[in-house]
Backbone as a printed PyTorch tensor [residue, N CA C, xyz], in Angstrom:
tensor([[[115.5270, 193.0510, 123.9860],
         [115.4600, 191.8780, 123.1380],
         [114.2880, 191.9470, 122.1660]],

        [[114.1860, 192.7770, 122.1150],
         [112.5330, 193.3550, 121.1090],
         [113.4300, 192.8860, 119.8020]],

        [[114.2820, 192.9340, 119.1400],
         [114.3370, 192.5490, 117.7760],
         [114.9010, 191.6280, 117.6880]],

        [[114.9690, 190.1620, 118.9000],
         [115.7170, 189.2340, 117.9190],
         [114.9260, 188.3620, 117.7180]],

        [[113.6940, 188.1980, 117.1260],
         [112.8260, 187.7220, 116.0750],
         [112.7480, 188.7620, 114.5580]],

        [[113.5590, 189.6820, 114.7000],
         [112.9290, 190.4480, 113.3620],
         [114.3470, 190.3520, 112.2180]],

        [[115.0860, 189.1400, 112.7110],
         [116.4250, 189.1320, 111.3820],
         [116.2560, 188.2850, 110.4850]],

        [[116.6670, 187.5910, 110.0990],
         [117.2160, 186.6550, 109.3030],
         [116.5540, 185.2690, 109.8820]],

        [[115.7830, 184.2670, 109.2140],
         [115.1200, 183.1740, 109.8630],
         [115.3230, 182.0090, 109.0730]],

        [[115.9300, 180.7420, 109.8240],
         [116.6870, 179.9160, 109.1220],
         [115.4560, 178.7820, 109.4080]],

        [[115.8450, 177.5260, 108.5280],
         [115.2720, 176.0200, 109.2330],
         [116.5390, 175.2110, 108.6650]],

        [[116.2240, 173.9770, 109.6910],
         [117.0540, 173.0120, 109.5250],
         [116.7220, 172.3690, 108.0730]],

        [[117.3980, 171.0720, 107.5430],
         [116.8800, 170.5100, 106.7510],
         [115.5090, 169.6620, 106.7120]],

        [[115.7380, 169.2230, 107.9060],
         [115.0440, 168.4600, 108.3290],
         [113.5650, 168.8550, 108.6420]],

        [[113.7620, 170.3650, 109.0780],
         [112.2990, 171.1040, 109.3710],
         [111.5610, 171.3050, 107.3450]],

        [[112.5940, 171.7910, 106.6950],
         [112.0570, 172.2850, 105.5140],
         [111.3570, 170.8460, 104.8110]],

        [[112.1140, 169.7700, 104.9390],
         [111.2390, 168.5960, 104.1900],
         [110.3290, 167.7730, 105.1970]],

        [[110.6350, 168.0920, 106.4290],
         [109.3480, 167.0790, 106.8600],
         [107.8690, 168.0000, 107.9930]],

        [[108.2700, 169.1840, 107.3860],
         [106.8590, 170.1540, 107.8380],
         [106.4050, 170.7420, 107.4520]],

        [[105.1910, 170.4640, 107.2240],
         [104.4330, 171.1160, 106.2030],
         [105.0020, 172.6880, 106.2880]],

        [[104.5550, 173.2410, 104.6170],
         [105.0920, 174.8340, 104.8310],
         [104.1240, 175.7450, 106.1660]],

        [[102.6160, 175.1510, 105.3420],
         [101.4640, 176.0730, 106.1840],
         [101.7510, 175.6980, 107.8670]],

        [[102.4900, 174.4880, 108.6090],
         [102.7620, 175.1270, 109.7070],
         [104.0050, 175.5070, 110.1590]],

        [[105.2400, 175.8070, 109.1200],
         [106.4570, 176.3470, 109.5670],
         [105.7560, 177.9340, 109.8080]],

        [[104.9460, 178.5850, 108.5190],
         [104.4440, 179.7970, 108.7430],
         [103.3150, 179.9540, 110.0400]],

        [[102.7650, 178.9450, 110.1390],
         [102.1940, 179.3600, 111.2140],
         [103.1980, 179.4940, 112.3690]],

        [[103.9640, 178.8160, 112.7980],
         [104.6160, 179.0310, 113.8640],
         [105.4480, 180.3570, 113.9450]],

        [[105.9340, 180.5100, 112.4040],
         [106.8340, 182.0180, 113.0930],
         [105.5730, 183.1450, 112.8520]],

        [[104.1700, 182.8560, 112.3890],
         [103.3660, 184.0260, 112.8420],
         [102.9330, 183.7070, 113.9900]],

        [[102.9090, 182.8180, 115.5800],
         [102.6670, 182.4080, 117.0040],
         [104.0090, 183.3250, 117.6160]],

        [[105.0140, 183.4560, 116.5800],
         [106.1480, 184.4400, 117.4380],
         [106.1090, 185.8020, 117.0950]],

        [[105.5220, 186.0850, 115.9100],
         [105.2340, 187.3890, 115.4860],
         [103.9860, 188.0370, 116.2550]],

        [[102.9080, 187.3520, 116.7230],
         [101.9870, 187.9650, 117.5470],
         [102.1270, 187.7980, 118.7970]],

        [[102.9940, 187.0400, 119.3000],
         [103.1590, 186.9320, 121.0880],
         [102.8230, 188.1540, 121.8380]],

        [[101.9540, 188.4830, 122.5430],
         [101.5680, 189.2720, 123.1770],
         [102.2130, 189.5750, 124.0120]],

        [[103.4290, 189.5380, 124.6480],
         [104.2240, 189.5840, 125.5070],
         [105.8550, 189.6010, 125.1460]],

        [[106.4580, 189.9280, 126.0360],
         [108.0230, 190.0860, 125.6290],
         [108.6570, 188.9600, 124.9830]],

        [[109.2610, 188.5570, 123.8980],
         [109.5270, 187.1430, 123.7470],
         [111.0940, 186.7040, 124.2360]],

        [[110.6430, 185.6350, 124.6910],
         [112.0600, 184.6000, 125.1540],
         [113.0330, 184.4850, 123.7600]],

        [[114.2250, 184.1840, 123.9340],
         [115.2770, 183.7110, 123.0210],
         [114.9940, 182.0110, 122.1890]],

        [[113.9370, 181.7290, 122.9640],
         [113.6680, 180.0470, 123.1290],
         [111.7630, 180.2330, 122.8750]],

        [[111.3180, 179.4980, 121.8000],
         [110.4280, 179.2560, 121.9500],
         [109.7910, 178.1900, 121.7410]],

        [[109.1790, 177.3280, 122.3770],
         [108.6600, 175.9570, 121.9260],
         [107.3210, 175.6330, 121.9810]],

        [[107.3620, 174.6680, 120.9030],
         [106.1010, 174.1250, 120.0450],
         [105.5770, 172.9180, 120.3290]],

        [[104.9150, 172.3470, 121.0060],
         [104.7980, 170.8260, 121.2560],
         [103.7700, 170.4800, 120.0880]],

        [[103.6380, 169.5050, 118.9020],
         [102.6860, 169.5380, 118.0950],
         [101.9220, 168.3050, 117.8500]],

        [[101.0500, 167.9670, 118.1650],
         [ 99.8300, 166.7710, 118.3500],
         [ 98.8270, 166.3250, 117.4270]],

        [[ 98.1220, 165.8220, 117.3560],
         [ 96.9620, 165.6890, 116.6990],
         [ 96.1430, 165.2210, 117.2280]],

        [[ 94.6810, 164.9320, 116.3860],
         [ 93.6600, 164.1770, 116.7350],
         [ 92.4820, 164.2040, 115.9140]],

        [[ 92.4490, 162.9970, 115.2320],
         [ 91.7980, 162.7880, 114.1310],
         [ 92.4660, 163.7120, 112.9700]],

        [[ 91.6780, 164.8620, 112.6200],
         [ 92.0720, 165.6360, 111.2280],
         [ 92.7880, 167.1010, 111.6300]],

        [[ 92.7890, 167.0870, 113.3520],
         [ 93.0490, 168.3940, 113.7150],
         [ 94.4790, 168.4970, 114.3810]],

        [[ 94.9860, 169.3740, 113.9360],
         [ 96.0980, 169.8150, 114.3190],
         [ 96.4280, 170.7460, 115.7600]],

        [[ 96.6700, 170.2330, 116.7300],
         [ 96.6850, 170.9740, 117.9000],
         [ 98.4830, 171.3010, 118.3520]],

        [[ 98.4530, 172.4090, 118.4990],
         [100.0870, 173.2780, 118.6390],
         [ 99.6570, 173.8610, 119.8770]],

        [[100.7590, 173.3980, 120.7120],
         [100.7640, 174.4200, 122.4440],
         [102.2490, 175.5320, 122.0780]],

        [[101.9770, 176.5420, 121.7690],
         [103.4790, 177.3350, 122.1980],
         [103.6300, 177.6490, 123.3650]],

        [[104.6780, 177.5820, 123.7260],
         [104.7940, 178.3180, 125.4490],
         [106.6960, 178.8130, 125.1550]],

        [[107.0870, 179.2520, 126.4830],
         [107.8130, 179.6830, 126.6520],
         [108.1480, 180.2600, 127.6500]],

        [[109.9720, 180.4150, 128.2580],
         [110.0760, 180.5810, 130.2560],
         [109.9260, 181.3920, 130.4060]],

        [[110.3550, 182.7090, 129.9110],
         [110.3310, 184.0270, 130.0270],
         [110.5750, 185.0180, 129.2300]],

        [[109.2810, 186.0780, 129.7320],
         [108.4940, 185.7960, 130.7890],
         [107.4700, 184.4940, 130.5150]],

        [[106.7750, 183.7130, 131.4140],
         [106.0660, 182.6230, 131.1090],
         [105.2180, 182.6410, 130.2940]],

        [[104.5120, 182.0090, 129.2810],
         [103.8720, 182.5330, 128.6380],
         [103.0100, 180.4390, 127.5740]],

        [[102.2560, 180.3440, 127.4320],
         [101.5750, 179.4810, 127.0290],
         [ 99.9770, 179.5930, 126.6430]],

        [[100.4320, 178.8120, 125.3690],
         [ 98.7870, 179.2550, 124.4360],
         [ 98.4680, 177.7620, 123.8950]],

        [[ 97.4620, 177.1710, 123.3360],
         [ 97.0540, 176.2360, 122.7210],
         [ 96.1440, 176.7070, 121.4190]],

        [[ 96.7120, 175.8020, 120.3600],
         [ 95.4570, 176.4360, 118.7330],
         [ 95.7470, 174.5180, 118.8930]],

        [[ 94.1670, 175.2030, 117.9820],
         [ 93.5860, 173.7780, 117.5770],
         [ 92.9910, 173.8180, 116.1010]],

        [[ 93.1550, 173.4110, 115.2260],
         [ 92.7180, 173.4090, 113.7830],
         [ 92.4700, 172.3230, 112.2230]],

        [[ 91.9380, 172.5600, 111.9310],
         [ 91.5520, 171.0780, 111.1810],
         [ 92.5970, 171.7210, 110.1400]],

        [[ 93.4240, 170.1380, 109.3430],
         [ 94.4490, 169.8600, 108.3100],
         [ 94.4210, 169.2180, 107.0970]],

        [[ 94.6370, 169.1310, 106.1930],
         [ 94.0570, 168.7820, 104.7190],
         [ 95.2890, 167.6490, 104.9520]],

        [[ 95.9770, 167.3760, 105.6360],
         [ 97.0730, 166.1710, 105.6780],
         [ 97.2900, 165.8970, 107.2020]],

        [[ 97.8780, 164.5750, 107.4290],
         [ 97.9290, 163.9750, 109.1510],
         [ 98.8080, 164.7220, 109.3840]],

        [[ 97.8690, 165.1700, 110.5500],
         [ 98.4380, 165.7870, 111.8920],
         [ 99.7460, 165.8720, 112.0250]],

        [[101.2580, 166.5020, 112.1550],
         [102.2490, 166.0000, 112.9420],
         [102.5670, 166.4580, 114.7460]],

        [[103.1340, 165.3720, 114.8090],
         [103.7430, 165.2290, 116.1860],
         [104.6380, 165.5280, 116.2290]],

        [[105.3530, 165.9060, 116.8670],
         [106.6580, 166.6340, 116.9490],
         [106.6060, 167.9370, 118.3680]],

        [[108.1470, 168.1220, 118.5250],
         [108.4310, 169.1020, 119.6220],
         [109.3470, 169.8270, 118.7790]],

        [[109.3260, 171.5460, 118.5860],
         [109.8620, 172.4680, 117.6370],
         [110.7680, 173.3770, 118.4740]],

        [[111.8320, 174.0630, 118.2460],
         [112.0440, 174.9810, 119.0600],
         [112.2750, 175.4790, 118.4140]],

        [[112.2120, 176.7470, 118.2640],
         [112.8360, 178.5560, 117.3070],
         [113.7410, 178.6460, 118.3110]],

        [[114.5790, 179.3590, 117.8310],
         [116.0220, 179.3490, 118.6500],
         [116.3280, 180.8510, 118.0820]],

        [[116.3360, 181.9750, 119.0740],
         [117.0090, 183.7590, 118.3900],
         [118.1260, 183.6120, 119.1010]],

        [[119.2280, 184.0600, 118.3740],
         [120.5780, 184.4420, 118.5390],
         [120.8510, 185.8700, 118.0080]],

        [[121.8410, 185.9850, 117.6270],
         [122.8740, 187.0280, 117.0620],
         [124.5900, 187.0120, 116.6330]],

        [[124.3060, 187.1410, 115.4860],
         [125.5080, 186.8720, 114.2820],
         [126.7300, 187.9710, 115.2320]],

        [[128.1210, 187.6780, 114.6570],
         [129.2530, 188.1610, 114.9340],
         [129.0670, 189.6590, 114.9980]],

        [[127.9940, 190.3670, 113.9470],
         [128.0990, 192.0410, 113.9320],
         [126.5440, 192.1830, 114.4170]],

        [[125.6970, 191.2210, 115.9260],
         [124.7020, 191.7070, 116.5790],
         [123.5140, 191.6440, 115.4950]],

        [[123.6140, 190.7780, 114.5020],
         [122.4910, 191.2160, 114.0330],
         [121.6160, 189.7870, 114.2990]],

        [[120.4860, 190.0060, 114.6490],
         [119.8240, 188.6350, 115.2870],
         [119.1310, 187.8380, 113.9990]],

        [[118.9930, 186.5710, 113.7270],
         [118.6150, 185.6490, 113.4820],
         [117.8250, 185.1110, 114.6340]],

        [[116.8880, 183.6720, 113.6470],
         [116.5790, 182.5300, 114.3100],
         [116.2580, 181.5580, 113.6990]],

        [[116.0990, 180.4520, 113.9250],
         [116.7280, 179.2290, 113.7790],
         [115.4090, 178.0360, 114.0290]],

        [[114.5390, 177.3920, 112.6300],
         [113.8530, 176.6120, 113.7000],
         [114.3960, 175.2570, 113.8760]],

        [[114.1200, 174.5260, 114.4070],
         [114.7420, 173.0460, 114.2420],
         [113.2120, 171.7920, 115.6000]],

        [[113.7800, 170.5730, 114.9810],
         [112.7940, 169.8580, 115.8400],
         [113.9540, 169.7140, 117.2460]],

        [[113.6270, 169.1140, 118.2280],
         [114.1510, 169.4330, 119.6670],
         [115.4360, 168.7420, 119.2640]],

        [[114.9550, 167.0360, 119.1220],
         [115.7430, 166.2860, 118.7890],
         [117.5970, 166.5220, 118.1760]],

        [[117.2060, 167.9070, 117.4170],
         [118.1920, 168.2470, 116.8190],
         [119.3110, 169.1070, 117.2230]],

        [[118.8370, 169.7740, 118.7790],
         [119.4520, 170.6030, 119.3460],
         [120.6030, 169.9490, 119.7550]]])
């Protein structure tokens, strides 16, 4: 499963107008450096506090959970994210981000 983060990477509508760009990119660079094998499923729980932006990624397997914390030039969002990797009719993998809600 080593390449199904490296295809084709979609967002919902809903992700493209209500998240900021600088953290859609941050999140698919939290899946591009995962230090570990990555899950098909990865999720984002996203918080704030005061000016700072705090993101937990984790994920089941193998288990795996990190926390960033970082100051934001705009409020914080809240939200729960999931990247979602699949694979199209001819195997070629995509992924997909969307907020949970939307699954």
């Amino acid at each position: 499963m080593l390449l199904m983060f490296s295809g084709n990477r979609y967002l919902t509508k809903r992700i493209h107008e209500e998240l900021p760009l600088f953290l859609q990119l941050f999140l698919w660079n939290c899946i591009a450096e995962l230090p570990v094998p990555k899950d098909y499923l990865q999720i984002f729980r996203l918080s704030g506090a005061g000016s700072q932006q705090i993101i937990l990624h984790c994920q089941e397997v193998p288990p795996y959970e990190k926390c960033y914390q970082f100051a934001v030039p705009f409020s914080p969002v809240t939200a729960k994210i999931y990247v979602i990797a699949e694979y199209d009719a001819n195997q070629k993998p995509y992924a997909t981000m969307l907020f949970a809600e939307e699954y």
